[in-house]
N, C-alpha and C positions, 0 to 999 in steps of 0.2 A: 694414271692415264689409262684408255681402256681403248679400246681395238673396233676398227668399222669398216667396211667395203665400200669403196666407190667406184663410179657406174663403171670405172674396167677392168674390175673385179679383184683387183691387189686390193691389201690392205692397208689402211692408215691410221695410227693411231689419233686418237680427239682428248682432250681435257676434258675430263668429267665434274660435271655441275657439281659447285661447290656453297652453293645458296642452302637457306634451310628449306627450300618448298621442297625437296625431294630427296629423295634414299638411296643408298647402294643397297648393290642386289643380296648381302650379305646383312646389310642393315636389319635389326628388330622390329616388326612392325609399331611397336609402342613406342618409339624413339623417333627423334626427330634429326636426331646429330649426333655424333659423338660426344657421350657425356651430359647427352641432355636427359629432362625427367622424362619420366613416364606423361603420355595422354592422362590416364585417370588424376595425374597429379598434378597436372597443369589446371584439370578440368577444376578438381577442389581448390585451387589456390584460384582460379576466375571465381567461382563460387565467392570464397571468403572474401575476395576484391569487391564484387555486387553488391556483399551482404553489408562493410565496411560503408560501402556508395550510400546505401540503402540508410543507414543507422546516422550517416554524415549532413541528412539533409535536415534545414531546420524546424522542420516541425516532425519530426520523427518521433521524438517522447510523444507528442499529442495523439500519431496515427495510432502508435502501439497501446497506449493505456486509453481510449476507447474501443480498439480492437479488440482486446484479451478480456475486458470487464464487459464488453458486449457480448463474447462468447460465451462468456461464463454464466452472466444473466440469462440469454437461451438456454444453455445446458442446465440452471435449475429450473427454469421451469417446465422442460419438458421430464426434470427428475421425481420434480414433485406432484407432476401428474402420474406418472407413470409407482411411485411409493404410495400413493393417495387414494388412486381408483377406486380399488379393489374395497380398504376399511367405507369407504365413502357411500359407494354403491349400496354395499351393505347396512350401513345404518340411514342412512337418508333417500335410497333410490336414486340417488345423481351423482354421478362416478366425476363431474366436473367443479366437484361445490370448493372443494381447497385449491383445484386450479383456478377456480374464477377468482377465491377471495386475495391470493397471491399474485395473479394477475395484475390484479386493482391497487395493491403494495407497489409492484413492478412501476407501472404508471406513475404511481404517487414520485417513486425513485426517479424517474426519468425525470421530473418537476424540478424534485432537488435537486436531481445532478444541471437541469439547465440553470437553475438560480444561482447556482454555487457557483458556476464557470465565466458567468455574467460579472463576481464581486470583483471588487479590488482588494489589494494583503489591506489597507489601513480598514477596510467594512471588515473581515476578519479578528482584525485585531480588537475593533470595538466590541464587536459581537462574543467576546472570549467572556467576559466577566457576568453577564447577563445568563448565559448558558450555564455556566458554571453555578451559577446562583440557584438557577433553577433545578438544575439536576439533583444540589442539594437537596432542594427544599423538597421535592418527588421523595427523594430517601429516605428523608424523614419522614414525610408521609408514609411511604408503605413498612419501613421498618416499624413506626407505632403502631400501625393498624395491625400488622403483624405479632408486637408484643404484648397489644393491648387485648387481643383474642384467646393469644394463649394460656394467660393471665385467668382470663374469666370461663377456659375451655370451652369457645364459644366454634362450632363447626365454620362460620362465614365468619370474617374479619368486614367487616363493612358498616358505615359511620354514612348514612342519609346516600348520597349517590353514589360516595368514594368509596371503593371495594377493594382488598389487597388478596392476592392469592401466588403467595409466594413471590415470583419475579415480575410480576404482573399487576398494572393497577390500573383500574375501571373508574375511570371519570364520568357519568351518564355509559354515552353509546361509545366513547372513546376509550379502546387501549393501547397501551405502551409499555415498554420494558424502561426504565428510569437507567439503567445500569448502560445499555447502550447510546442514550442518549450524552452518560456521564464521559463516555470516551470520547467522543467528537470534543464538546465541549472541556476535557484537559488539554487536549490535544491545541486547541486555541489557545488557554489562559497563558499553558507552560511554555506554550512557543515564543507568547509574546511577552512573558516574566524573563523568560532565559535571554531575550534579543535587547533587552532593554538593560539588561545587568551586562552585557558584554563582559568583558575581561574580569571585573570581577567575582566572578563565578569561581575562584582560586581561592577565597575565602570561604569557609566553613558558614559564615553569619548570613553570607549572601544567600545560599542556599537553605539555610535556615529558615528565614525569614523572606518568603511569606508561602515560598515550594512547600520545603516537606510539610506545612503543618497542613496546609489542604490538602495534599496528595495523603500522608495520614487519614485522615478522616474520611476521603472518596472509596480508603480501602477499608476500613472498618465497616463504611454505612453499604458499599456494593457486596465486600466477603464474607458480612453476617449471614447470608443467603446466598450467594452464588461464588463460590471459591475460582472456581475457572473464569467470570470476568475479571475476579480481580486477579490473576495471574496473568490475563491479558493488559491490565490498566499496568502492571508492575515491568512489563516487557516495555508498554509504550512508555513511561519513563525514562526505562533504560536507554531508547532509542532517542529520548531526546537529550540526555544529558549524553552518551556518547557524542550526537552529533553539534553537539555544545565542545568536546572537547575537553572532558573532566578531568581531573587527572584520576588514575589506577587505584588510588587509595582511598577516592570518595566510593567508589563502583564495590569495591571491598566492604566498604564497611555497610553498605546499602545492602550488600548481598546478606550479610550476618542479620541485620534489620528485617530482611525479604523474609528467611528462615524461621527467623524467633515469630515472626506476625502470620505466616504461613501455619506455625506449630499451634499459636494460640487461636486459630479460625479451626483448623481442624478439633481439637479440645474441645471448643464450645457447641460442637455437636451434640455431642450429649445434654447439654443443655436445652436441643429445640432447636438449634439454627437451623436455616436451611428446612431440607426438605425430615430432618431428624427429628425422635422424639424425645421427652425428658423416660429418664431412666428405662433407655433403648440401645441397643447396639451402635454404635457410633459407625453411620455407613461413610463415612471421609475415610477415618482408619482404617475400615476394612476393605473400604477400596485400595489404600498405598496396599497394604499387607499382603493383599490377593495380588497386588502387580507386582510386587517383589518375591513371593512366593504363591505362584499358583495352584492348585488342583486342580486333578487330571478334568478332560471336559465331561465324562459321563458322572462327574461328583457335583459340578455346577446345578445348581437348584436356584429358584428364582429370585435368591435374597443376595447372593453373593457373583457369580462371575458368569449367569444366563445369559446376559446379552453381550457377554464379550464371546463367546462360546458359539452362539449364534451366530455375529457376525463374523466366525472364522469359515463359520460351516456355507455362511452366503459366499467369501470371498473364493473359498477354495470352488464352488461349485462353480466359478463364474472361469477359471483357467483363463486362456492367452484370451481369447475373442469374445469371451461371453456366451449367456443360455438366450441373448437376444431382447432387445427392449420391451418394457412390460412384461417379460417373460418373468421374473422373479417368483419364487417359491416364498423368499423368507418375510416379504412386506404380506402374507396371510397370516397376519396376527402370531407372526415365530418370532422375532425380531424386534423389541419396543423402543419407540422414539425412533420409529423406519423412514418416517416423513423428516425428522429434525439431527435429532444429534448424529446419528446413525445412516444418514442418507448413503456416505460413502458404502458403505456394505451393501446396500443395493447398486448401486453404479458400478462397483467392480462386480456384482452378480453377473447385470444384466449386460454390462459392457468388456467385463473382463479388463487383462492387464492392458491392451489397446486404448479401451477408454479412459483406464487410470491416469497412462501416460501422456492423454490428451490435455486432460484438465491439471494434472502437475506441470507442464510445459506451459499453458496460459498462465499459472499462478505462479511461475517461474518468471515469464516476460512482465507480469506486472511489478512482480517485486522491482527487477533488474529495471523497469522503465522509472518506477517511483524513486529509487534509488541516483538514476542520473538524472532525475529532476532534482533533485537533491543536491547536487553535484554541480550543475550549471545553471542554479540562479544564482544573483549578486544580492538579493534582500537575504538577511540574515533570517529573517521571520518565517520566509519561503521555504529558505533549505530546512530550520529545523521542524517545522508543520509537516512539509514532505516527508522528514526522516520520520515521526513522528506515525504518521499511516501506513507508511508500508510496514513498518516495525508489528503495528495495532493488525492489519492484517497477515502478514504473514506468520505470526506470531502466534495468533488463532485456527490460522491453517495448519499449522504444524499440530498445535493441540489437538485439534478435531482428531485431524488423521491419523497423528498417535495415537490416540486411544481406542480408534477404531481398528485398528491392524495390531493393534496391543504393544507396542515399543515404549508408551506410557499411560499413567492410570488414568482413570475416565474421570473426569470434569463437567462434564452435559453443556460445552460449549459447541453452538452450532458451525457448522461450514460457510464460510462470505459467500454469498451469489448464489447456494445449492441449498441450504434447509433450507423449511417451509418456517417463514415466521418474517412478520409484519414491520414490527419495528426497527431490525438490524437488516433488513435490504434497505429500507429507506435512507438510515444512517448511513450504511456502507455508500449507498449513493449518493449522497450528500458528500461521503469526503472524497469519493472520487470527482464530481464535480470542482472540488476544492482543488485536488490534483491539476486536472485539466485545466485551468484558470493558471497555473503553475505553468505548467509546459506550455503555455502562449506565452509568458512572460520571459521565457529564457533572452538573453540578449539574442544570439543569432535569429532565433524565432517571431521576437519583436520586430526586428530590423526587416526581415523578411516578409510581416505583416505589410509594415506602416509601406516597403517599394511597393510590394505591387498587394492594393489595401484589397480584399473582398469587395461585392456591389454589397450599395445602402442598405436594399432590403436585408441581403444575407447580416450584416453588423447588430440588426434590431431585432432581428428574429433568432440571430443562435447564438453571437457573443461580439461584446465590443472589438476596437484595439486594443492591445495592453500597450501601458508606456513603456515609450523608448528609455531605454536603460542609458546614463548618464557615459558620455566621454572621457577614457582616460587623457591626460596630458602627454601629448608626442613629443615623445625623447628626441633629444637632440639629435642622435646618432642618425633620425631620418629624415633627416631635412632635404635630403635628395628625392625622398616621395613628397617632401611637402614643395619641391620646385616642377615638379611636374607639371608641365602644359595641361591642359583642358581637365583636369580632373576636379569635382565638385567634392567639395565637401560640407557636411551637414551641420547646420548649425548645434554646436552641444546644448544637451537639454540634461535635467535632473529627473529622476526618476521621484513622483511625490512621495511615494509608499515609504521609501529608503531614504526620503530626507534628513531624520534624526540621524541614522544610524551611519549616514556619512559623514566625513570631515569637511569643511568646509575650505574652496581652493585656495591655493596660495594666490597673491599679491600678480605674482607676473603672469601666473597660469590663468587668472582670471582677467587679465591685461589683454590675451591677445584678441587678433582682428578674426575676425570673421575668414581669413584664411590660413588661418594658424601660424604667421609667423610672429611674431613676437615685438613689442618694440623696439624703435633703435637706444638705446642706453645715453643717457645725458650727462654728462661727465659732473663733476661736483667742483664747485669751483671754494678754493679756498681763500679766498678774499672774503670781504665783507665781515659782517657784524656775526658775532656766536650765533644768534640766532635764525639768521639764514643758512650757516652752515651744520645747525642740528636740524633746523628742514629738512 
């Protein structure tokens, strides 16, 4: 009770407001009531309620994994101008020539990513065997052309227009890296070997026949020459047989497999793989050896831990905020491979730990969005293709960035979205297109679609409908929502993609009317002949 004066000047006691709009005079200002939270922690739990809101609607996987691979795609290309300038300038007079010809990649990307988001899972699934075929047959092209040089100590590996030079193979005016194109195309064959074997995958022969023997060989023909794609093709396995559901003791014994084939790519350096010569230092080995035991950085000399060394001396120079875009010291021919493998060392220069932690947080929300597409379709094919990508990219992101900050040994695999290099943005774009095709498909997001559809033109110009995702059978238990006045419900449809992969409905499920309730049950009469009573 609290104390007040009326107009004759005695006093009267009043009841004091007992509501939350207001405070005693004793009260905290960050309090609302006794025992209630603080403002700032109301404030964060309205936040995480937004952000919840935000993440609940259904096209939210689509906003996010165009949003974070659209930022990322800006942010290489303003990396690769700003790494590129300077060598560029200097040997050709056009500080623009690597941004134009990345540019034109970029473009090329945008093509695939609109083609890919356009397919349906069953053009995918087609599309898996064809790919895969070819990918081969690239390998062996450039591995022969590759063996057949060394062979004869010839400087150029090249056979009339087809040219190999290491990872690279020159058709006429066309190049490509075969080894990036092989990951897209596993990523199809496997998803749709693994969807088709369903359950038994529990068998040793299933996976036998007809997985490892081409996964085998994708690693032999891609880690004679690039050891870090095929530690990225061994990751996207893993991602798909995880999200297969393997059991712990195939993932065990794959791992023993991984190491003994891993030991035997590194070995045959000395032979010539790769970028090695015959009876030369085996740089694979002295890469693990230098990351497992280093020397100090003023011992570093150009054969062994220079550009790890380098890129310490760019990251340190770049501190919290950076020395400022284009500002970089280390992309003036101190740093090699500043435009590709090594991009990140320029971007923490020039942007410092701010910008590092920019583009880990997009490469954070893509993962996490690939991930719940993964999570919320119903095509089997879907989820594991999804798992499958994010795995293949962040798997490579982690490499890259390992070995650029030194937590693991260098591989000369590029950064998704940030090196300079032609073939693996296109790719990358491509399977994010594939993604996005994905997160239109989720049921909620389908559903969402087909109420309220986009106008014609937008359907033709940026992506169909995806089909409506098939009806579960309503449980008995809610037959009080199926007596419901005025409520419409949708006629069930099948999803085509997921035809195989589903069961086909029971007898009564398939019986009902068009308003779901079911029919009335006709009693069986037991009179009559056997035969109308086995009817």
């Amino acid at each position: 009770m609290g104390e007040g004066h009326d107009r004759t000047g005695s006093t009267r006691e009043y009841p004091l407001r007992q509501s939350g709009g207001g405070r005693t005079p004793d009260q905290p200002a960050g309090a609302d009531g006794p025992g209630a939270a603080p403002r700032g922690l109301d404030a964060a739990a309205g936040g995480l309620a937004a952000l919840r809101g935000l993440l609940a609607r259904p096209l939210a996987s689509y906003y996010l994994l165009i949003s974070s691979a659209g930022l990322l795609l800006v942010i290489g290309l303003t990396m690769v101008f700003s790494a590129t300038s300077v060598k560029a300038y200097a040997e050709d007079g056009n500080a623009y020539a690597d941004l134009t010809k990345q540019a034109v990649f970029a473009v090329v990307g945008l093509v695939a990513f609109w083609a890919c988001q356009r397919l349906p899972a069953r053009t995918y699934r087609v599309l898996g065997r064809p790919l895969l075929g070819l990918s081969v047959v690239l390998l062996l092209i450039l591995n022969a052309l590759l063996a057949w040089a060394s062979l004869r100590d010839l400087k150029v590996a090249k056979i009339g227009p087809v040219e190999a030079n290491l990872l690279w193979l020159y058709i006429g005016p066309i190049q490509l890296q075969p080894s990036e194109l092989a990951k897209f195309a596993l990523v199809l064959w496997g998803a749709d070997v693994i969807a088709r074997k369903g359950a038994e995958l529990g068998w040793w022969r299933e996976l036998a026949t007809p997985l490892f023997p081409v996964v085998g060989l994708l690693f032999v023909l891609v880690g004679y020459n690039d050891l870090g794609t095929m530690l990225c093709l061994l990751a996207l396995v893993v991602g798909l047989l995880w999200a297969a559901g393997v059991r712990l003791r195939i993932f065990a014994a794959l791992s023993a497999l991984g190491l003994l084939g891993i030991s035997l790519l590194i070995a045959v350096a000395s032979l010539g793989a790769g970028s090695g010569d015959k009876d030369a230092e085996n740089y694979r080995l002295a890469r693990l050896t230098m990351f497992l035991n280093p020397p100090p950085p003023n011992e570093c000399n150009l054969d062994d831990c220079y550009q790890l060394a380098q890129a310490r001396y760019a990251i340190d120079n770049g501190g919290w905020f950076g020395v400022g875009l284009g500002k970089s010291s280390a992309k003036w021919d101190w740093l090699p491979a500043a435009d590709n493998d090594f991009i990140f060392a320029v971007l923490a220069e020039e942007l410092g730990v701010v910008g590092c932690t920019v583009v880990l947080a997009l490469f954070a929300v893509l993962a996490y969005t690939g991930l719940r597409i993964a999570r919320r379709v119903s095509d089997p094919f879907r989820r594991l293709a999804a798992a499958a990508v994010t795995t293949w990219l962040v798997s490579q992101t982690v490499i890259n960035i390992g070995g650029v900050v030194g937590l693991l040994p260098i591989t000369g695999l590029p950064l998704p979205f940030i090196s300079d290099g032609g073939s693996a943005l296109v790719v990358t774009m491509a399977a994010i297109g594939m993604l996005a095709s994905f997160a239109r498909a989720e049921p909620d997001a389908a559903r969402a679609l087909h109420a309220r559809p986009p106008a014609r033109w937008v359907r033709l110009l940026w992506a169909p409908l995806p089909p409506i995702p098939g009806r579960r059978t309503v449980p008995p238990s809610a037959a009080d929502d199926r007596a419901t006045p005025g409520r419409e419900r949708p006629t069930p449809t099948r999803d085509r993609s997921t035809a195989r992969d589903s069961s086909p409905p029971r007898d009564r499920a398939a019986a009902r009317r068009d308003d779901g309730v079911p029919p009335p049950r006709v009693p069986r009469s037991r009179s009559g002949p056997a035969s109308e009573r086995r009817r």
